[in-house]
N, C-alpha and C positions, 0 to 999 in steps of 0.2 A: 504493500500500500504506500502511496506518494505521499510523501510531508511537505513538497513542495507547491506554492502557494501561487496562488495564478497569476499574482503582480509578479511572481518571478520565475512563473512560467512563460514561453513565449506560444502566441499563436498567430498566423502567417495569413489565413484566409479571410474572406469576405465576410459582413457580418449583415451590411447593408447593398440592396440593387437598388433597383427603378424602384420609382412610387409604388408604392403599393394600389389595387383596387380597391374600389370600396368595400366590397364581397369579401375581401382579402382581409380587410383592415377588423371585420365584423366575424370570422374565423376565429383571428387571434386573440380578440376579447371577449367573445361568446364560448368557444372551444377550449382554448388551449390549456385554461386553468385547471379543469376537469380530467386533461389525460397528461398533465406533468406532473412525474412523481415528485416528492418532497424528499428533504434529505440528501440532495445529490450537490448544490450550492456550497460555497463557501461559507457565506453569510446565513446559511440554514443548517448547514453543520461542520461547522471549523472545528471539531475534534473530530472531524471526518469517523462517524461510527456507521460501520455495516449497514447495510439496508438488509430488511429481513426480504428475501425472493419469495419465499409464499403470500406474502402483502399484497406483492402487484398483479397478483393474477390468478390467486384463490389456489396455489400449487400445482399450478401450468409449468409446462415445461418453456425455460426462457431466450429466446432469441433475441439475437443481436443484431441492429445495421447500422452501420457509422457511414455518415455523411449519406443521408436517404436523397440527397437532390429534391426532385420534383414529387417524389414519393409513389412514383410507380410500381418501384416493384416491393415495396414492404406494404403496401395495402393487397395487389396480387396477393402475395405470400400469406395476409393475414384472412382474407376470403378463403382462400385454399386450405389453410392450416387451420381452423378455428379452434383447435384442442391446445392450441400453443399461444403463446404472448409474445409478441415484440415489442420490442422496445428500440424506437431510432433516435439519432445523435444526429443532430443536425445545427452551427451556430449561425446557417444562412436564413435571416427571417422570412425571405419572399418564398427559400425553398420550405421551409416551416408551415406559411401560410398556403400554399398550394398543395400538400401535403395535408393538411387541416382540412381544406375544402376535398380531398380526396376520400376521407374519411368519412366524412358526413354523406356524400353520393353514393360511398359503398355500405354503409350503416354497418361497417364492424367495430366492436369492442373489444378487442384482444390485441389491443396497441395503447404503448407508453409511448409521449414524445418528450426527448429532453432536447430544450432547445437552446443547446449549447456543446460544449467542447467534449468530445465521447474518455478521454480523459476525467475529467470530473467526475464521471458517472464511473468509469473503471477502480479509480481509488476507492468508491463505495462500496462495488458488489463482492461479494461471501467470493472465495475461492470457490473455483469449480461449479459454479452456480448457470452459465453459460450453456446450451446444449449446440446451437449453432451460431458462427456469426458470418456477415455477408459486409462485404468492400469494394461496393459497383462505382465504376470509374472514380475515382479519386482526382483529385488536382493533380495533376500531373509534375507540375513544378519541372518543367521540361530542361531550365539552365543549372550545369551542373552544382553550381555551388548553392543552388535551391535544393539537391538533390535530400539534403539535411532534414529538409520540411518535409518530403513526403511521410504517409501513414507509417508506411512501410518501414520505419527505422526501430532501435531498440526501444526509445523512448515511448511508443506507441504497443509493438508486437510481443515487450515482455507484459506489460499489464494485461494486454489480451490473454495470453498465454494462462495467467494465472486466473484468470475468472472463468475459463471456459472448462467443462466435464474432461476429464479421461473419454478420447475420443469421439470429441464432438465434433464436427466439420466447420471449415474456415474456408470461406471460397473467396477467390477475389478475381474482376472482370476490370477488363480496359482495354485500349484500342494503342497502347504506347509502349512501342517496343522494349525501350527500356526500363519502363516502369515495370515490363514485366521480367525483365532479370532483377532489377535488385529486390524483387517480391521473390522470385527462387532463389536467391543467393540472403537475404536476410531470413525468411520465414523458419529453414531448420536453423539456423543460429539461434533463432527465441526458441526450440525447444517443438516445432512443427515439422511434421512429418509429413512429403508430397509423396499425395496419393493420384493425382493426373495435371497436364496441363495440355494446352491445346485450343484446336480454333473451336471444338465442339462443345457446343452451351450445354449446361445441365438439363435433364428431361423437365423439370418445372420450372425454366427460367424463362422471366418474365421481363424483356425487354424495356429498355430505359430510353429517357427523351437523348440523355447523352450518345446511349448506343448508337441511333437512330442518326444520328447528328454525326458519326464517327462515319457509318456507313455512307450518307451522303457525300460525303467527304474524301472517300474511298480509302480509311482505315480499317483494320483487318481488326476483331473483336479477338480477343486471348481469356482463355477460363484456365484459373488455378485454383483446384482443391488440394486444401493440406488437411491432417487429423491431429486434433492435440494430442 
């Protein structure tokens, strides 16, 4: 668990886009209050105490998505999955608030939003508490000496490492070639074990605005599953 405090933690991405719509604006203060857990904040628990996992979701099995984007595919996941709980990390508000509105059109309950740094929320949860967690296009931070920032480094893939089950699956997708080495070349150093990688999506995967945007583009999509 991190002792380090978020004034002297650094964090790299976006927190604000475009305007928001009104629809949007009426999401995050009608919704958001309702599916953010408590206890993941500094200012809500600065002696950083566990969260209990049978709280969020009556002792569901708990899944993980860091950096949901637009929220396509953790809503998919949570129609599909309903015997399970996600929980997504998201600190981009527009991606938040569409995400929010995603939720309400598909009427599931079996979603946590924290909407903020998926760190915060890792220094809280129980060891091995984690059954899956999912890493759809990240920021790429494409210039080398941005290489630092990606998910993908220790500072990000050992916390993961310890919240997630004995053998729970760790998948992660992107269109960036070398995002997708140093995801094979970091991931067994934190302690993950690759069990495939490749151009072939998982059988339930549920494509993203980013993919979509990658393929127009004429970027090739890469899927990596590791096991803890």
């Amino acid at each position: 668990m991190s002792d380090l405090h978020p004034e002297r933690r650094n964090f790299y991405g976006r927190i604000h886009g475009k305007t928001l719509r009104q629809s949007q604006k009426a999401y995050l203060s009608e919704d958001l209050d309702s599916l953010r857990p408590r206890g993941i904040t500094w200012d809500e628990n600065p002696d950083r105490t566990p969260l209990d996992p049978a709280a969020l979701f009556g002792g569901k099995d708990i899944w993980l998505e860091v950096g949901f984007g637009g929220g396509e595919h953790m809503v998919a996941m949570a129609a599909r999955y309903r015997d399970v709980g996600i929980i997504g990390c998201e600190p981009f508000v527009n991606g938040v608030a569409m995400l929010l509105g995603k939720i309400r059109a598909a009427g599931v309950t079996n979603v946590a939003v924290h909407p903020g740094d998926a760190r915060d929320l890792m220094d809280v949860l129980p060891e091995a508490s984690v059954a899956k967690a999912f890493l759809n296009y990240p920021d790429p931070w494409p210039k080398a000496r941005h290489h630092r920032r990606r998910f993908v480094t220790p500072d990000h893939l050992l916390p993961l490492h310890r919240v997630m089950k004995p053998g729970a699956e760790f998948r992660v997708a992107s269109d960036i070639p070398d995002y997708i080495r140093q995801t094979l070349e970091e991931g067994p150093k934190a302690g993950f074990t690759l069990v495939s990688e490749g151009p072939d999506a998982w059988e339930d995967w549920h494509s993203t605005r980013y993919e979509q945007k990658a393929l127009r583009e004429g970027r090739a999509p890469h899927y990596v599953t590791f096991r803890r």
